[in-house]
N, C-alpha and C positions, 0 to 999 in steps of 0.2 A: 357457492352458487350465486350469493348475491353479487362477491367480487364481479364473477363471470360475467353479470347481467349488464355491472358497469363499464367494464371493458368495452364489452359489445357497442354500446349505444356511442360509446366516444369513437368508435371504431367509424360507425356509422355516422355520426355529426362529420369526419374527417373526410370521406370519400366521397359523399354525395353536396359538396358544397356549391353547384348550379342549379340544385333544384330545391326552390327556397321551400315550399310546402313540406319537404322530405328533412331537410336539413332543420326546420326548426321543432319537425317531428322528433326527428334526432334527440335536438337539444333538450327535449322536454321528457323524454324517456332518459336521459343521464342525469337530469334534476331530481325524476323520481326515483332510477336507482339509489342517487345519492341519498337523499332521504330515508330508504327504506334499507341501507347497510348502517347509515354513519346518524341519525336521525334528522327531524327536520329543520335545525335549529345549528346543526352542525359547520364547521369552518369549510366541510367538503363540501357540504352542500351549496354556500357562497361562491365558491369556484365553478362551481357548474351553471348555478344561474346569472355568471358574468357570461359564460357561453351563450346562455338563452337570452341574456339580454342583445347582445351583439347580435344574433340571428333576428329578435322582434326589431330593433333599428334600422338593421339590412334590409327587411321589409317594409319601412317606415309605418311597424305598428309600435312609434311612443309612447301612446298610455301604457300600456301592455310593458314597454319595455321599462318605463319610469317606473310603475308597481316593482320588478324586478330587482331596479337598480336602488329601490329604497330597502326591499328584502335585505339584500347583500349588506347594506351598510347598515341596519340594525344587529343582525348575526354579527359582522365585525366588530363594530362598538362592544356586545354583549361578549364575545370570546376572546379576545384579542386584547392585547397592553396598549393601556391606552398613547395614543401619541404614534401608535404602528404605522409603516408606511401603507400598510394595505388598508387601513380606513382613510386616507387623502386620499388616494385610489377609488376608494369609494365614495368620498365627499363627491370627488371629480366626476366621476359616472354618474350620479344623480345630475348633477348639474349639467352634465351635457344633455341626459335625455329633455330638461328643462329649456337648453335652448334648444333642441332640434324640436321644441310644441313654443318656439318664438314667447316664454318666459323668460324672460332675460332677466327680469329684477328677482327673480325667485334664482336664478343661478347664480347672479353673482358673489352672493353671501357666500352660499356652499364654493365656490372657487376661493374665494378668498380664506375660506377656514382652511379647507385644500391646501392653500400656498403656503399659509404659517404651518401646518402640521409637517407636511413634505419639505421644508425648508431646515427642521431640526433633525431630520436623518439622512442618511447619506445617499449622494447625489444619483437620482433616478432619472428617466426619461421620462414616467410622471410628471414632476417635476415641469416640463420644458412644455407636454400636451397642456397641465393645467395654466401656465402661466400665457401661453398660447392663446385659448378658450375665453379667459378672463379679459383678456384687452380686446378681443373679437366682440365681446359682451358690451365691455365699454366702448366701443368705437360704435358698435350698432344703435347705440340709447344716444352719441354724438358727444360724449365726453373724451374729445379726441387728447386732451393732455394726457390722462391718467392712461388711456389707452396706448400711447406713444411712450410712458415713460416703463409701463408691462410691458409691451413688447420686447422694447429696447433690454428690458432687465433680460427678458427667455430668452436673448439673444447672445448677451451675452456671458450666460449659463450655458446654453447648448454650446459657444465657442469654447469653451473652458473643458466642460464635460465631455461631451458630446458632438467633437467639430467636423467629422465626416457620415452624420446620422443620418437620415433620410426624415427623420422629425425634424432636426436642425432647421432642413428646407422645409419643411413645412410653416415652421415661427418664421423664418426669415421672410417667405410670400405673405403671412400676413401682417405683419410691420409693414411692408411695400404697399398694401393694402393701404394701410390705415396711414401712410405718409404722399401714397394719390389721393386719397382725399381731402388729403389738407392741402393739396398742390406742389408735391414736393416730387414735379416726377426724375429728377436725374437720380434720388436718391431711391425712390422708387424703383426705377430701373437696375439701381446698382445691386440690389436687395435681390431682385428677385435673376440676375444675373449669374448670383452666385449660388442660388439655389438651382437655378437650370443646371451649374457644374457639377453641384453635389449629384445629385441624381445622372447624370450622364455620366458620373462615373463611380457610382456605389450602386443602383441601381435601375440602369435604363429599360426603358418600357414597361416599368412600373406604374400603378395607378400614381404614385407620387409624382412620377417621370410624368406625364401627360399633366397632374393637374400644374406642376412649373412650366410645362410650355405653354399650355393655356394663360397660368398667371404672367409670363412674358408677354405673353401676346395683348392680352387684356390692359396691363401695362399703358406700352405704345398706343392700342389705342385712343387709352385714354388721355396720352397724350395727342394725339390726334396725327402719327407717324402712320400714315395707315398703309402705305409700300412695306413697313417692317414689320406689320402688325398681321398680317394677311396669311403669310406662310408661314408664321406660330400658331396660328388658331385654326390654320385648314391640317396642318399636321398633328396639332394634340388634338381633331374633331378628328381625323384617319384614325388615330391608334386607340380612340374611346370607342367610337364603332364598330371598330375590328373587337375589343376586348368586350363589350357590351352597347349593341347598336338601341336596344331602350331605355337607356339609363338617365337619370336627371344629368348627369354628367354632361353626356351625349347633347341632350337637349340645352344644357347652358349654352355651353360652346358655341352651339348654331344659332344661338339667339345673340352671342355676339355677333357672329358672321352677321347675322342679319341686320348687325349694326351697323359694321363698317358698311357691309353694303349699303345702308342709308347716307351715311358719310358721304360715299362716293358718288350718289347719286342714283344707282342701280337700285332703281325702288322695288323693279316687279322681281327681280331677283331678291332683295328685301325683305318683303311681304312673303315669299315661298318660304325660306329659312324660317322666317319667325311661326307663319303657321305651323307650320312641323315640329318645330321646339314646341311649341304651348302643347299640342298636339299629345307627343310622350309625356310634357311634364304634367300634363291630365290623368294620361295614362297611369302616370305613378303616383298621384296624389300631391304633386308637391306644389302647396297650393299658396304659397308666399313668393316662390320663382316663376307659376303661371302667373302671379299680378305683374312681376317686375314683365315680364313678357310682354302683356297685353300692354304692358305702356311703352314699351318699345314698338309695337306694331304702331300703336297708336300715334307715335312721332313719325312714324313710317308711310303714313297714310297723310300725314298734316306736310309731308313733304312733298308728296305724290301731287298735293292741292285739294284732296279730299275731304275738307274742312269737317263737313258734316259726320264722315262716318267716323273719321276719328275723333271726335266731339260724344260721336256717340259708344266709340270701344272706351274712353276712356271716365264717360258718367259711368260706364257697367263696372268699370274699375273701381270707382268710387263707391258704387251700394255694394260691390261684393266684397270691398275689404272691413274686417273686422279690427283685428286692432294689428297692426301694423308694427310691428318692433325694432326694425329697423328706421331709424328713422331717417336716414340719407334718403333711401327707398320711396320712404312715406313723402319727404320733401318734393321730391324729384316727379313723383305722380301727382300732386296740386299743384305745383309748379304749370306740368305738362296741360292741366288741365283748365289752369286758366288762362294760360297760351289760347287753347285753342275755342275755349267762350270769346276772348279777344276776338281772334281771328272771325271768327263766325258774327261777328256783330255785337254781342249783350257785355257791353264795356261797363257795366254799369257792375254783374255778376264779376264778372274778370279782375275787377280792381278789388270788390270784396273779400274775393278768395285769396289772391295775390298778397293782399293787405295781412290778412289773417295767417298766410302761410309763412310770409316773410318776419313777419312778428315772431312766430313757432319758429324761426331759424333764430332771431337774434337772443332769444332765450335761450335757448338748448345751445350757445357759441358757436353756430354753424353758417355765418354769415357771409365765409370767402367761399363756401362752395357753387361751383360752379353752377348750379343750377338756379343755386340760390340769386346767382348774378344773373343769369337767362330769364328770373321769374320780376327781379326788379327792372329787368329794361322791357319787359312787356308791361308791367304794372305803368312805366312812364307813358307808355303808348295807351293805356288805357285812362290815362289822366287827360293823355293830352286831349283825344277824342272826348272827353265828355267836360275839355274849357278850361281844366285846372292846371294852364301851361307851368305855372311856375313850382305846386308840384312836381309835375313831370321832369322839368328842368332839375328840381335836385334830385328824382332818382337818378337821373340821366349820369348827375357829375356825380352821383357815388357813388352810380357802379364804375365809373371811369376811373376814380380813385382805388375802389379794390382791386380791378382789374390790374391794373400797373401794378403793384403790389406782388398777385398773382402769378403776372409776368417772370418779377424777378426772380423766382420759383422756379418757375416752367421753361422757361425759355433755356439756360446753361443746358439742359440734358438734351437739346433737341440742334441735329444741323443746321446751317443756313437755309436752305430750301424749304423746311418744317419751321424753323420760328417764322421766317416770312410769310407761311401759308396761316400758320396759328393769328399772327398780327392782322392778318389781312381779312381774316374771318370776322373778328372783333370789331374791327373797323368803322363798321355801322354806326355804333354808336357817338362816335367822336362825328361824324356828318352829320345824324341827324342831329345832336347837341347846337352845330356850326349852322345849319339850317336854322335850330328855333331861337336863336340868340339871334338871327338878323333880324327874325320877325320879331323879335321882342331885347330889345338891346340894354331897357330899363331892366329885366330880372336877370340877363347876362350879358354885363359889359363888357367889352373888347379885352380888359385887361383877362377877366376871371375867364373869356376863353379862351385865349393866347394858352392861361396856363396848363388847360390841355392841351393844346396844340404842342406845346413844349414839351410834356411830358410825354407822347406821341414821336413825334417826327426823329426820325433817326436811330429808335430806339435797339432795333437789332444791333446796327453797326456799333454803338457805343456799350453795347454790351460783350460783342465780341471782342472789342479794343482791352475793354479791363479786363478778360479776360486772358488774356494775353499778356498782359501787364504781371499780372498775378502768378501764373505759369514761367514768367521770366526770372521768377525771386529766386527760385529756388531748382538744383541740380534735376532733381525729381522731374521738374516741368519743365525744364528744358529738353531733360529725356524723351520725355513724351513730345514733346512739339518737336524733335528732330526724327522721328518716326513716324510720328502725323505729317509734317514734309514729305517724309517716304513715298508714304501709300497715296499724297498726291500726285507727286510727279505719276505714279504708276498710272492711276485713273486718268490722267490729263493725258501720258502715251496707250492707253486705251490696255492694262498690262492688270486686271484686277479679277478675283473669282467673290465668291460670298463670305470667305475666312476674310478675306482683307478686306471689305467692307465691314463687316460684326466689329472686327478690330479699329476701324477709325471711331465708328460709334463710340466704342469704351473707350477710347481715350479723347475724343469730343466730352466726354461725359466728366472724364477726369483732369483734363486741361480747364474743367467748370468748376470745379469742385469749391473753391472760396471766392464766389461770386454771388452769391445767393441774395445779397445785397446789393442795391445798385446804389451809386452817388444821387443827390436829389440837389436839382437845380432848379430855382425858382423865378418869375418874373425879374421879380428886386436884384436877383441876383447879375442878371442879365442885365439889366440896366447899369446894374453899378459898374459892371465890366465896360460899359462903351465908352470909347473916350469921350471927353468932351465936345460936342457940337457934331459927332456922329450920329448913323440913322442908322437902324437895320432894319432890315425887308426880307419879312418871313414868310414865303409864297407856300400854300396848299392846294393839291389836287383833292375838292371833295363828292362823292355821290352818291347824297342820302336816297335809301330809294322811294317813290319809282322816280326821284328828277335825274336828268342829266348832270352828266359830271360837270363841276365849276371850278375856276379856280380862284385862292381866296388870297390876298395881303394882306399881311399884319405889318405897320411901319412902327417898329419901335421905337422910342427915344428914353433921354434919361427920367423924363417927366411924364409922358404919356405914353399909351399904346394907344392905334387906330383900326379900324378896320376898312379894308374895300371889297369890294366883290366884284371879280374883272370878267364876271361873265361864261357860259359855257366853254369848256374845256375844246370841243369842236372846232372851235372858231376863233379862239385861242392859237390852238396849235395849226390850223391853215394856217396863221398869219407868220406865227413865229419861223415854220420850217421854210415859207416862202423867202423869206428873206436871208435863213440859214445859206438856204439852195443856191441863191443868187450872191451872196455875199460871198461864199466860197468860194466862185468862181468869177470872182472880179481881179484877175490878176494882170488883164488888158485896160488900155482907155474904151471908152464907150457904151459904159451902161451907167453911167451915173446919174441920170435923170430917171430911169428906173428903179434903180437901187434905191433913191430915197425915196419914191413914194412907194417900191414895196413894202420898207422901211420903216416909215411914217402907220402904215396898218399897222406891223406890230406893235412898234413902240405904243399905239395909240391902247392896244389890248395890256397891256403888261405893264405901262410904266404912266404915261399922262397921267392918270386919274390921280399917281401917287406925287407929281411934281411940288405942287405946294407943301407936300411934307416934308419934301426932303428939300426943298428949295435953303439956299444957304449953308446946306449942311458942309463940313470941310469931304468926307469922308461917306460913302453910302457902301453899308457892307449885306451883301446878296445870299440869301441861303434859299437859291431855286429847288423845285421839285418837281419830280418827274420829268417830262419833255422841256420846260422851261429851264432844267439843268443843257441842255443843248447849245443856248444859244449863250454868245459871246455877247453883253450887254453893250460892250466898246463900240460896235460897230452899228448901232443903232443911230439913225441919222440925228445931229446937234439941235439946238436951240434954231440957227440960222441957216440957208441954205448954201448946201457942200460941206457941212463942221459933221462931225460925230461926237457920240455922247463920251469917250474918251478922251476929248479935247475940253472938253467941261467940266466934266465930273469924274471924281477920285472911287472908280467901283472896285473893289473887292469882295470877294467869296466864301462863304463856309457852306459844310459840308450839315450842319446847323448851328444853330443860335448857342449850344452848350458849348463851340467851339469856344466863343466870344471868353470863358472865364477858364478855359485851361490855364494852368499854373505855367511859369517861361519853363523852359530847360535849362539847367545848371550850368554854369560856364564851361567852356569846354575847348582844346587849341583847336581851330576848324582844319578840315581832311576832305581834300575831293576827292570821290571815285568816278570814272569817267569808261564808261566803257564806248567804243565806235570801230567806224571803220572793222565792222566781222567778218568772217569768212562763213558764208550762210553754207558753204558745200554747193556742190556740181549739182546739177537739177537728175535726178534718178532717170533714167529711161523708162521708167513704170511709174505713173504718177502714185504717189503716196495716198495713205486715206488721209481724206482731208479733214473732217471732222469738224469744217467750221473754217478751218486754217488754209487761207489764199494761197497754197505752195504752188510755184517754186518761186521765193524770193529772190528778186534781183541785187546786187551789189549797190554800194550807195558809197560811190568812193569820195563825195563832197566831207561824210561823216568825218573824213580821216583830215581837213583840212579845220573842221569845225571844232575839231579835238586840239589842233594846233594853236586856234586862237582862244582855246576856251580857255587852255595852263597858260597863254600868254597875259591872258586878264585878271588870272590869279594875285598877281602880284608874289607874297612871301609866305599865299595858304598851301602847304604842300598838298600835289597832284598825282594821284594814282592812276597812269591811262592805260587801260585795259583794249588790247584790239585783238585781231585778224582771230585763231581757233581759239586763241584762252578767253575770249568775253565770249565763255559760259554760263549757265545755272550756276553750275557749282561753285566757280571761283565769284561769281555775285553772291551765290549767298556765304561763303568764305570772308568775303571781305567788306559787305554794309555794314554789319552789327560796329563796326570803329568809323564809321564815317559819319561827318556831320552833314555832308552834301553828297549829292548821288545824280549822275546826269548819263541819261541812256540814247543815243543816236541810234535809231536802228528803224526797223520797218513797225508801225504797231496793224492791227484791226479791230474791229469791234462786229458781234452779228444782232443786230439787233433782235431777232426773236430767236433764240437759240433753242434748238429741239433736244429729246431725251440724248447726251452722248454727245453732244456740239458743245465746243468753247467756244463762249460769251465772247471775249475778248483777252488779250494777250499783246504778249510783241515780240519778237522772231531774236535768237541769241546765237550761237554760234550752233553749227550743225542742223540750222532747224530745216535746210530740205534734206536731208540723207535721211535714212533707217532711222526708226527710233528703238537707242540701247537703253543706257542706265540712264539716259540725257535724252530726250527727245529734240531740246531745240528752243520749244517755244514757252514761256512763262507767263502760265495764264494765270488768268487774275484771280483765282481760288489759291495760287501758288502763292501770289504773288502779297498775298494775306497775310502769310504764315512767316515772311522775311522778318529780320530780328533789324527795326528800323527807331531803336528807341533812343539813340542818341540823335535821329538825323532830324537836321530843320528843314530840310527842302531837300524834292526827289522834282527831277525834273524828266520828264520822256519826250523826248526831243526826237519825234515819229508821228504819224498819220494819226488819227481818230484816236488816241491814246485817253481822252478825255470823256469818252462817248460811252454808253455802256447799254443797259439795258431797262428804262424806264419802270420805276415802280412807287407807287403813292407813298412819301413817309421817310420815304432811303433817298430818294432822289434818283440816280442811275446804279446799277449794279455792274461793275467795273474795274477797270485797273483804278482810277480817278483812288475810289470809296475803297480799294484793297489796300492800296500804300497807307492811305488816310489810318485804316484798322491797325496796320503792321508796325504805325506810332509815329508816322511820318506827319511834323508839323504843318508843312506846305507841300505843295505839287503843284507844278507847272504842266500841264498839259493841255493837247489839242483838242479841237471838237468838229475837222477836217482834214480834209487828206493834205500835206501841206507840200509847196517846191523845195526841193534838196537845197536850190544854193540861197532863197530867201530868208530858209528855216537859221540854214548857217549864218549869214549879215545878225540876223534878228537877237542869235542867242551870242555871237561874241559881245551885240552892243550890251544885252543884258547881261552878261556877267563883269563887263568892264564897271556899267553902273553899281554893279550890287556889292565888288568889292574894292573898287574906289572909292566910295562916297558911305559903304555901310551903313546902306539904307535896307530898307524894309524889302522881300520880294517881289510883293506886289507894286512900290514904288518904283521899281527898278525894272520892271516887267512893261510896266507903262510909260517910263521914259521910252524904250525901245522900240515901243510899238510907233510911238508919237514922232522921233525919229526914222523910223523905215514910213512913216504915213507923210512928213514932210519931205524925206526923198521923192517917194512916188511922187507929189505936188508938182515937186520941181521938174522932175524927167517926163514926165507924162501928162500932167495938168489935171488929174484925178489920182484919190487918196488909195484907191487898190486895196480896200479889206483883203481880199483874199492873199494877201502876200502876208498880212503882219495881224490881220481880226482872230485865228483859229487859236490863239495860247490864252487859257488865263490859269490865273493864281487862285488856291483856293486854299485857306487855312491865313491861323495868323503865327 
């Protein structure tokens, strides 16, 4: 009869498991059967109240279940051989109902007794929950080593053991876990990649299956990818909904949503989600994910501009939390909240908290997290405000130093689009830095800002570059970058679903993969690099807010750094484009008295102030930014009147200042590739989608004479001339990787604001107005990135606006220019104007007659030719005609 009783009740734990009052009814009449067949002290009776424990947690009644979970492990100890796997089982269960009452320091011991006992018997899934648990433990107290080196060990037990488990994925999400925190999201993402697979295919729409899409999604956004992050969090919030619409689960989820929607700006959408999360997670008691909430509303309302009420969700934060175990959690809400005493005025409070919170980070080793960096660049703003600029100034340069750091972390797992957006967020800080050092230039001299400036400007592009570099060493990454090629061309012929996007991600992610370190270039270094009695000229676009944008020089030398301040960016860029405008189209007599006093305005914006620096110099090398990337410096009116500054002064270009100490390229026999003279194809009778792209290209039969004198100037460098259908994609990228020189005739464009699905810019190859097949045509400059350019010194595009791109603070233009540059191309010659077929041709045989008769420099040779087609014009016409020979420069050494 007693058997019978216990049957029954297990019968009934088993069938009624959605209705929690019944089901722990259940379990608690199978506790007492047990007892009362087997007695109370019995091993049967341990097995049953592992049941009733698991039903009191399901209801999150932890004391109740921790009473339980200590039962169990006394009975075992007392019956059981000592050292059994079912007392680590039980050490384990004690310890988790410990952290689920956010005891952490009372669980960790029992985990760790757990790990040694389960580590001498044989290999358990225990085993992989406890080791799991344990670094959750230590990652929450902010012992992120010890917790990263747990992890990593249950990680690779469950590979071993256990390598298609659906626990597997669960250790694996929380390593991911605990390596976003420390800012490691490519690996981050790799982590929790592979657990999305497990589960998609051992168990799909699984509670595990939902909490890996979530943990993807959560992921990205904390990388701040938030297009990839959107449709993993709106789909593991459908199928928690569907499975249980009141669940803490349910509620997290949506309080991400309610994240990204503050990300994006959609506050009142924001605000809805997150009250709704607090809302259930009220409902169900879970009263450590209601605080993480309310401080998520809280940043949500300080975004809205609501100072006050968020000021005031986030003191309620403050008195209603008790003790706080998490301590990312704990950071991240005094953080938030002396933000927002800042904002509200009482800088006085703001700096104290600030002070004392940042303190609590750098003891607990929690000092690169991000919040931890958002809480020191308000504490700077609270110094500054109440007088203590030089303070402020070093929180200022040291979160700029973590931050780079940071970078070199974050940035490899993330596309171009996403690090640029990442960089550009941060940005702040390097302006207002640049701002309080002009006001106060004694506590930051030009030099020690430079070296942010330095460590800043370019910083995407030069990451992509090594990376690339790195991916080139080896079979593996060649693989992957000729598959990444792929699914460009696809996307650039408009030919992609959302499989072939996931897939350039991973393998973006995996072309990063030993990069994680970047090179570190320093002032000293930079200087040592310039030759003798050169100058360089480091221009910035900065805009601390609320001022207007400025733009800033730095003239370096080998002795000194300086600074100038050329004034708003506005008025700036009227003067510059004015002159662009009109110098372009000076390919007649009769604007020359205009041209130089349009002339004369720029130059006076951008360059006069810097004269006496660079006065004497042999050599001034230019690393413009932004819209000052546009303009062609040669063509800036002279010293005297009718001279230009390319009759004076020796200007050249980088792409930035780190260019100045690249190491040369290893000797090499030199190799022209020479593609012209194309066959663009028959204009369709149905216009093509344009997509950005000027079709239908016309023929450019000049290209085919310009190719004739370009192998005639060769002398004894062998010539590869590529024309009419074969100067395609493919036979280009077939045949750069062996070249040392690359020279492309053909049509280029650039758009300068390019919308979602528009190429930026490009330049037209064979087939580019027909159908697009496996070959579209055109090679744009995301392609145009990915070319294998690491033997070549110079790429020259010898076409229209090839040089032009898309203005961005930091990168200079985003472009063909900056894609060759990545692809490992030393030099590029290109234009920053639409240029004439048969000047372009004059211009570029004299330039290659100079550059390989005399084996001189690029740049040298670029400007013999100009100075020559500018002394023709003199003569023919009796003005210099920028527009025939000002649109090409040199950029790279």
């Amino acid at each position: 009869m007693q058997g019978m009783l216990l049957a029954a009740s297990l019968l009934l734990a088993l069938v009624l498991p959605q209705d929690r009052e019944d089901a722990l009814a259940a379990a608690r009449a199978a506790v007492a059967a047990a007892e009362q067949q087997f007695g109370v002290d019995s091993v049967e009776v341990s097995e049953q109240l592992v049941k009733l424990c698991n039903q009191l947690a399901n209801a999150r009644r932890f004391d109740e279940a921790l009473a339980a979970a200590e039962r169990v492990l006394v009975i075992r100890e007392a019956k059981l051989p000592p050292g059994h796997t079912r007392i680590g089982i039980a050490l384990a269960n004690v310890a988790t109902m410990h952290v689920e009452r956010d005891d952490l320091e009372l669980a960790i011991p029992l985990l760790e007794r757990a790990r040694d006992l389960l580590a001498r018997n044989a290999p358990s899934r225990a085993m992989l929950g406890t080791l799991s648990n344990l670094g959750t433990c230590q990652a929450k107290l902010g012992d992120y080593a010890s917790a990263q080196a747990t992890m990593q060990a249950a990680v690779a037990y469950g590979r071993e053991h256990a390598p298609d488990h659906p626990m597997l994925a669960s250790v694996l999400q929380n390593l991911a876990q605990v390596r976003l925190n420390q800012g490691f999201v490519e690996e981050a993402r790799a982590l929790v990649d592979e657990t999305l697979r497990i589960f998609e295919m051992v168990a799909p729409g699984s509670v595990g299956h939902i909490h890996a899409t979530y943990g993807l999604g959560h992921v990205l956004l904390g990388a701040e990818r938030l297009d990839d992050a959107e449709p993993l969090l709106r789909a593991a919030f459908a199928m928690e909904t569907k499975r249980s619409p009141d669940s803490v689960m349910a509620a997290t989820i949506e309080a991400s949503l309610g994240r990204l929607m503050t990300m994006r700006g959609d506050l009142p959408a924001a605000k809805q989600h997150l009250e709704h999360a607090i809302a259930v997670a009220e409902a169900a008691s879970a009263g450590q994910r209601v605080l993480a909430m309310r401080i998520q509303l809280a940043a949500a309302l300080e975004e809205q501009g609501d100072n006050d009420a968020a000021l005031a969700e986030s003191s309620r934060c403050i008195a209603e939390e008790t003790v706080q175990r998490d301590r990312v959690a704990h950071l991240s809400m005094w953080v938030l909240h002396g933000q927002l005493l800042e904002l509200c005025g009482h800088h006085e409070q703001a700096a104290a908290v600030l002070r004392e919170t940042l303190d609590r980070a750098g003891a607990a080793g929690l000092s690169s997290l991000a919040s931890v960096q958002a809480g020191r660049r308000v504490l700077a703003a609270s110094l500054h405000a109440l007088g203590d600029v030089a303070g402020a100034m070093a929180e200022l340069r040291a979160n700029l130093d973590d931050f780079d750091r940071m970078l070199a972390r974050m940035l490899p797992a993330l596309s171009e689009s996403n690090r640029l957006a990442v960089v550009q967020r941060q940005r702040t800080q390097l302006d207002v830095l640049l701002q309080w050092s002009a006001e106060r230039p004694d506590l930051c001299p030009p030099a020690l800002a430079y070296r942010h400036v330095l460590a800043w400007k370019g910083q995407v592009a030069r990451g992509m570059q090594e990376q690339l570099v790195v991916a080139r060493a080896d079979e593996q990454g060649i693989a992957q970058l000729r598959r990444l090629q792929q699914i460009e061309d696809e996307l650039a012929g408009d030919r992609s679903d959302i499989a072939t996007l996931r897939e350039r991600d991973r393998l973006i992610a995996l072309v990063s993969r030993s990069t994680s370190v970047r090179a570190h270039v320093d002032v000293e270094a930079v200087q040592r690099a310039l030759p003798e009695n050169d100058v360089l000229v480091d221009y910035l676009v900065t805009a601390p807010p609320p001022a207007e944008r400025s733009y800033v020089a730095f003239v370096v030398r080998r002795d000194s750094v300086q600074r100038f301040d050329l004034g708003p960016a506005s008025a700036v860029e009227r003067a510059v484009g004015a002159h662009v405008q009109l110098a372009s189209r000076c390919v007649r007599p009769g604007a020359a008295d205009l041209l130089r006093r349009v002339g004369l305005a720029a130059r006076e914006r951008v360059f006069d102030a810097l004269h006496e620096s660079v006065a004497g110099c042999r050599t001034v090398w230019l690393s413009p930014d932004d819209v000052l990337a546009t303009l062609p410096f040669e063509t800036l009116p002279g010293p005297t009147p009718g001279t230009f500054l390319v009759e004076s002064v020796d200007l050249r270009y980088l792409q930035n200042a780190w260019d100045l100490c690249q190491p040369g390229l290893p000797a090499s026999t030199p190799r022209l590739l020479a593609f012209g003279d194309i066959d663009y194809g028959a204009a369709p009778a149905q216009p093509l989608a344009s997509r950005g792209v000027p079709r239908p290209f016309a023929a450019l039969p000049n290209t085919r004479r310009e190719l004739q004198q370009l192998a005639a100037c060769c002398g004894d460098v062998p010539v590869v001339l590529v024309r009419g259908a074969e100067a395609n994609e493919a036979r280009l990228r077939r045949e750069v990787p062996a070249a040392t020189f690359v020279h492309l005739a053909t049509h280029g464009f650039c758009g300068l604001e390019p919308g979602d699905g528009v190429v930026a810019a490009g330049i037209a190859m064979a087939g580019a107005n027909l159908p697009a097949g496996a070959d579209d045509g055109i090679l744009t400059a995301d392609e145009a990135r990915l070319l294998d350019l690491t033997k070549c010194r110079m790429v020259v595009l010898s076409a229209c606006q090839t040089g032009l791109g898309t203005p961005f603070a930091g990168e200079s233009l985003l472009g063909l220019r900056r894609s060759m540059r990545i692809a490992g191309a030393r030099t590029t010659v290109t234009s920053l104007w639409r240029v004439d077929d048969d000047a372009t041709a004059k211009l570029m045989a004299d330039f290659y007659r100079e550059l390989f008769t005399t084996h001189c420099d690029p740049a040298v040779a670029l400007r013999a030719a100009q100075l020559r087609a500018l002394g023709n014009a003199r003569a023919e016409t009796g003005e210099a005609l920028p527009g025939l020979w000002g649109a090409f420069v040199c950029e790279g050494r």
